[in-house]
C-alpha positions as CSV (number, residue, x, y, z in Angstrom):
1,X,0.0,0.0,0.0
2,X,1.4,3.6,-0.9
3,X,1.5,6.4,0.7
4,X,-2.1,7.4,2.5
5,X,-3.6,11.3,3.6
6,X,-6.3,11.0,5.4
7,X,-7.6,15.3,5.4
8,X,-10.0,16.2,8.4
9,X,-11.7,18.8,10.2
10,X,-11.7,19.8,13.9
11,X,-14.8,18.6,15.4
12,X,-15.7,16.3,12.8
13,X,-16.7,13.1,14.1
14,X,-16.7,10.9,11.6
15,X,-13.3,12.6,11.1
16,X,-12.3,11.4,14.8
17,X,-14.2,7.8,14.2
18,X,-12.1,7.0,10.8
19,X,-8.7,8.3,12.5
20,X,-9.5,6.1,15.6
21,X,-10.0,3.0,13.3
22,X,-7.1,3.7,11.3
23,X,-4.8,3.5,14.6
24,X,-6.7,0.7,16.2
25,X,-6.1,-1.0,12.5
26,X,-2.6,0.1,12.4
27,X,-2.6,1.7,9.1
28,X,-0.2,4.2,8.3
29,X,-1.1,7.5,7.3
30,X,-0.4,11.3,7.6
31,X,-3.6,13.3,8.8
32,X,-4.0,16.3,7.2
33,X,-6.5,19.0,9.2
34,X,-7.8,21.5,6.4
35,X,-9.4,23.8,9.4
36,X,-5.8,24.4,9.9
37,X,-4.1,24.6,6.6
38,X,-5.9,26.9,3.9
39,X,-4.3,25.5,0.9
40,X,-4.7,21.7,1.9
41,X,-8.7,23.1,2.3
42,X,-8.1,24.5,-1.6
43,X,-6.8,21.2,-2.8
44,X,-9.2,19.1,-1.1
45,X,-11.9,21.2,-3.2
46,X,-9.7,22.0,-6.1
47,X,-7.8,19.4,-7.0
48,X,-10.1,16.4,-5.5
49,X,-12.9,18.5,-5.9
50,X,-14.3,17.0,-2.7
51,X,-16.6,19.4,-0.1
52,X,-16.4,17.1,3.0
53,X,-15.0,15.0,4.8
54,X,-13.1,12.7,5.6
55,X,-11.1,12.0,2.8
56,X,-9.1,9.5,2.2
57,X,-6.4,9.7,-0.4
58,X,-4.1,7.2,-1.8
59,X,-1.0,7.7,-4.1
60,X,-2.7,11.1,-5.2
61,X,-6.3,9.3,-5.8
62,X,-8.7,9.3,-3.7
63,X,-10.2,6.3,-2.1
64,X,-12.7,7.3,0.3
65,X,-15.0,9.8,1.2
66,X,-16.7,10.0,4.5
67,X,-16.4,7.3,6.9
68,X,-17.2,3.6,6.3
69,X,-20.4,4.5,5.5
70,X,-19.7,7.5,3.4
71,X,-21.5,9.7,6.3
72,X,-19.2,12.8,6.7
C-alpha cells in the first residue's frame, strides 16, 4: 500500500471515528487538518474537488469519502 492522507476537520466526528480506526487497525497514514491549513482546504476542493470530509487519499487518488459509511 502507498502512501495514505487521510484530510480532516476539527470537530468532525466521523473525522475522529475513521482516524481512531485507522490506529486501532494500524494503518499508516499522515492526517492532514484542512481547518488548519488553507491551501490543503483548496486542494481538497480543487484538486479532488471533494466538499467534506473525511477523505481519504491514496497515491494522489482518492479512495474514500466520508467514513465507512460515506457519512461525513
Amino acid at each position: 500500500m502507498g502512501r495514505t492522507i487521510v484530510y480532516t476537520k476539527t470537530g468532525c466526528p466521523f473525522c475522529a471515528g475513521l482516524i481512531r480506526e485507522y490506529r486501532e487497525q494500524g494503518l499508516e497514514f499522515e492526517e492532514i487538518n484542512v481547518s488548519l491549513d488553507p491551501e490543503a482546504k483548496k486542494l481538497v476542493k480543487g484538486t479532488y474537488r471533494v466538499n467534506r470530509v473525511p477523505v481519504v487519499v491514496r497515491d494522489g487518488q482518492v479512495v474514500q469519502v466520508g467514513d465507512r459509511a460515506g457519512k461525513g
